[in-house]
C-alpha positions in Angstrom: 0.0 0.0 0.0 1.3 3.4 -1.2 1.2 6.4 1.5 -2.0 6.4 2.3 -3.9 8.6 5.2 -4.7 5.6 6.8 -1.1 4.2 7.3 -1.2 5.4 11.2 -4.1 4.5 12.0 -4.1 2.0 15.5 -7.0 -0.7 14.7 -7.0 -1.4 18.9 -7.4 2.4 19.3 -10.1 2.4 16.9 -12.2 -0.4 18.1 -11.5 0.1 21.9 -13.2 3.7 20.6 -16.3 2.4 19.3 -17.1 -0.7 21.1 -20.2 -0.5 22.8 -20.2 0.5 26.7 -21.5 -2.4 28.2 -21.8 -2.8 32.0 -20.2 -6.1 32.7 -21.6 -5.7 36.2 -23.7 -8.9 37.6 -26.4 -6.1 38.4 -26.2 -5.0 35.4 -26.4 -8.4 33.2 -29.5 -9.0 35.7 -31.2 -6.0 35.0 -30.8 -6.2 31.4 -32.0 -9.8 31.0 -34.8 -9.0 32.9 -35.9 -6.0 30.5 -35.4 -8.7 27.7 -37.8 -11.3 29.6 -40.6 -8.9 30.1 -41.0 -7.6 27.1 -44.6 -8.3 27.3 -45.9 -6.4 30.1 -49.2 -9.2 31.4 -52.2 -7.0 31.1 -54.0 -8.9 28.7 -52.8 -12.3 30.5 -54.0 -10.9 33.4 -57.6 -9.5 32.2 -58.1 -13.7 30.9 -56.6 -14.6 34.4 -53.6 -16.4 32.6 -51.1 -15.8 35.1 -49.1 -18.8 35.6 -46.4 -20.4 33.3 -47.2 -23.8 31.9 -44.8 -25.5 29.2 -45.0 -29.1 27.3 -43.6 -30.9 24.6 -45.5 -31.8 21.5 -44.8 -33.8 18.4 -44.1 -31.8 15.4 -47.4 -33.1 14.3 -49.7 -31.7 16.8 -47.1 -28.3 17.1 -48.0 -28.2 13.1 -51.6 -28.8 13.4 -51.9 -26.2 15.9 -50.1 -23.7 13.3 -52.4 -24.6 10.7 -56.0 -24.6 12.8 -55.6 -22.4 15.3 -55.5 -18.8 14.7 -51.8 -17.1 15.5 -51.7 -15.4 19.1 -54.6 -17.9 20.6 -52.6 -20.9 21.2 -52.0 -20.3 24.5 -56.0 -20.1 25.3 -56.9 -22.7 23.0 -55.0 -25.3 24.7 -56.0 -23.7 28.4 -59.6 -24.8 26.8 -58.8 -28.3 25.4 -57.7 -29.4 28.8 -60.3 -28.0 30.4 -62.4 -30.2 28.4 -60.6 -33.6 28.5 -60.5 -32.9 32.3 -64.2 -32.4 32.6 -64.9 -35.6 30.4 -62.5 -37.5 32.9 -65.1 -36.3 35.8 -62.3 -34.1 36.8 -64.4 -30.9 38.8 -62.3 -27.7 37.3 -63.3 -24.4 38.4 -62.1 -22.4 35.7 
């Protein structure tokens, strides 16, 4: 390379520069993960009175099924009413 206005240049200079000021802090990391996690705030979980967590596995034929037949953002209460249902045909009492 010929004389060239970037001959001088430090590359670590540079970089150290514009990296992005992250707080390595534990506090930190917690507080940013926890911003991540709760993107949703819960109101409209908590107007149906979804408020607990439940997770399952499924085959990829029921996870596609549900994809296909049940309308996108309704999962959650679709399924809350399926097993509501099989319950009640077991003779299980559910108050829900």
């Amino acid at each position: 390379m010929a004389d060239g206005a970037f001959d001088d240049l430090d590359m670590a200079a540079a970089r150290a520069k514009f990296a992005a000021k992250v707080d390595g802090r534990r506090a930190a990391r917690q507080s940013r993960q926890k911003k991540t996690s709760s993107a949703v705030d819960g109101r409209s979980l908590r107007a149906t009175g979804r408020t607990e967590h439940l997770n399952f596995k499924a085959t990829p034929r029921i996870k596609q099924a549900l994809a296909k037949h049940v309308p996108k953002g309704k999962t959650s209460l679709w399924l809350e009413e399926a097993i509501i249902e099989k319950l009640k045909r077991e003779g299980v009492e559910v108050d829900a």
